[in-house]
C-alpha positions in Angstrom: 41.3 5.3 -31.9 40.9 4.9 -28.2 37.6 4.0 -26.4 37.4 5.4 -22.7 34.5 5.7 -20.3 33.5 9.0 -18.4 31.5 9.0 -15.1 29.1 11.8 -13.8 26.6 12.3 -11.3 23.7 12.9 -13.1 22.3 15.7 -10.6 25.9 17.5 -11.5 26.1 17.2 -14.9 23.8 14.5 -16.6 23.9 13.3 -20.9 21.1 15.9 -21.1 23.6 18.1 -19.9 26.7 17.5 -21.9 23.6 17.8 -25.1 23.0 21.2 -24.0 27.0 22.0 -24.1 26.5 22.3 -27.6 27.8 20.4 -31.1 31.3 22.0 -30.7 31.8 20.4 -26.8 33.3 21.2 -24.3 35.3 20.3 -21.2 35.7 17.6 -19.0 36.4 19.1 -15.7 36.9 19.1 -12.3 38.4 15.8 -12.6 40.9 15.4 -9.3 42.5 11.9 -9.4 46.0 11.7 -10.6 45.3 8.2 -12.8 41.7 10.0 -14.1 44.7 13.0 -15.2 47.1 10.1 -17.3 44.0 8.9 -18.9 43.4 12.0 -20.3 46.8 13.3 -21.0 46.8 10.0 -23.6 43.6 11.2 -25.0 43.3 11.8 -28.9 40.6 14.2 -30.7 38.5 11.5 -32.0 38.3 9.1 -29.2 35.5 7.8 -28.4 33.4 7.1 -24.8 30.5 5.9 -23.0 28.5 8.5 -20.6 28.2 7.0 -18.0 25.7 8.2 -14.8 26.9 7.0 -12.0 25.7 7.4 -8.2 21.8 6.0 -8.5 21.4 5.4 -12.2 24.7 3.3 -12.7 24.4 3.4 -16.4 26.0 3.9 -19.7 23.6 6.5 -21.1 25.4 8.0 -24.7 28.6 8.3 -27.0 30.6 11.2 -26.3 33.7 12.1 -29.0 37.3 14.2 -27.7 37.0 17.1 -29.0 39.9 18.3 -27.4 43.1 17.2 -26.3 44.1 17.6 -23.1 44.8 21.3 -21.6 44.7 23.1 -18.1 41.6 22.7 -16.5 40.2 26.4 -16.1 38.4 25.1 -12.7 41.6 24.9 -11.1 43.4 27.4 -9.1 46.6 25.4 -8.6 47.6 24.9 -12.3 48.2 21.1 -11.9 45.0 19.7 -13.3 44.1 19.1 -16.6 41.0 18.4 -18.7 40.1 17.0 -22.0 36.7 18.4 -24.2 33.6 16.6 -24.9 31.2 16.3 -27.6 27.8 14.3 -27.5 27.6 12.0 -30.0 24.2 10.0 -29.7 22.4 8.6 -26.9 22.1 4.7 -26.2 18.7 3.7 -27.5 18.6 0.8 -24.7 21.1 2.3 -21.3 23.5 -0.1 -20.3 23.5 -0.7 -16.4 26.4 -2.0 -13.8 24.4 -4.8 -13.2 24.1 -5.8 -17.0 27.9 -5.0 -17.0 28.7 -7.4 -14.6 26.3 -10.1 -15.7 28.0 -10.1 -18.5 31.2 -13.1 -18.4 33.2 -11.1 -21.2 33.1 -7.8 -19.3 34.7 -9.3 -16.3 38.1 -7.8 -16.5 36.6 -4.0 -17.5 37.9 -1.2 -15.4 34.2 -0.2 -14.2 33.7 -3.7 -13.2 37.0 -4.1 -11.1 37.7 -0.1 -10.1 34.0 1.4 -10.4 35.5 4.3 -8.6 37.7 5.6 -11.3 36.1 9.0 -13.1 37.6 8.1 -16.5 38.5 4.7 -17.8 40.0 3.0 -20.8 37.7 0.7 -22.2 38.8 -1.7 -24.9 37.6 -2.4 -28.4 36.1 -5.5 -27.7 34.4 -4.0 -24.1 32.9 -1.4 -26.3 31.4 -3.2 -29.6 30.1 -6.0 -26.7 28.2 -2.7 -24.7 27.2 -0.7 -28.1 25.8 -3.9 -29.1 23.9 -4.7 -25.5 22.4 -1.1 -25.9 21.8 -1.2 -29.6 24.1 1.1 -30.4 25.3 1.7 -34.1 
């Protein structure tokens, strides 16, 4: 299993949205950066990732699971991008912020600490049992 990170504005799509998607998920999209695209073309049904809200909020707000491997992203015209599907899992009981991130000497080499503007990150296992723990996730 892979752990990843995906980042939204929450006043476009927040965690309370992806909830109301519904249990089966659904997708990721509108996603225009070519590295964003690899991430997801490597992306397994199962995976794991933090919700993250970016732009005022800065913080990792719930689990979401790939539901869906990567396929053509239906928002776009040109046929070249693709998209993954999402699933809540569970909300963080505590949200991790950026600035907790960064505080944080064993997070130093994380992709949100070193390339904050990338859409969709990998995150390794040790990045992600560190954060589930700092937000009391199980």
């Amino acid at each position: 299993m892979a752990y990843w990170l995906f980042k939204s504005e929450p006043n476009t799509f927040s965690w309370d949205d992806q909830i109301d998607v519904g249990p089966d998920g659904g997708q990721w999209d509108g996603v225009r950066n070519h590295l964003a695209k690899k991430q997801m073309l490597s992306m397994k049904v199962g995976d794991l990732g933090f919700f993250y809200h970016s732009v005022n909020e800065k913080r990792i707000v719930g689990v979401v699971e790939v539901s869906a491997e990567a396929h053509p992203d239906t928002t776009d015209d040109t046929g070249k991008w693709m998209c993954v599907d999402l699933r809540a899992v569970g909300p963080f009981p505590k949200p991790v912020t950026l600035q907790e991130i960064k505080e944080e000497p064993k997070l130093a080499e994380m992709v949100l600490v070193n390339n904050s503007r990338l859409s969709v990150q990998p995150v390794s296992q040790a990045e992600w049992r560190l954060i589930c723990k700092m937000g009391g996730y199980k």
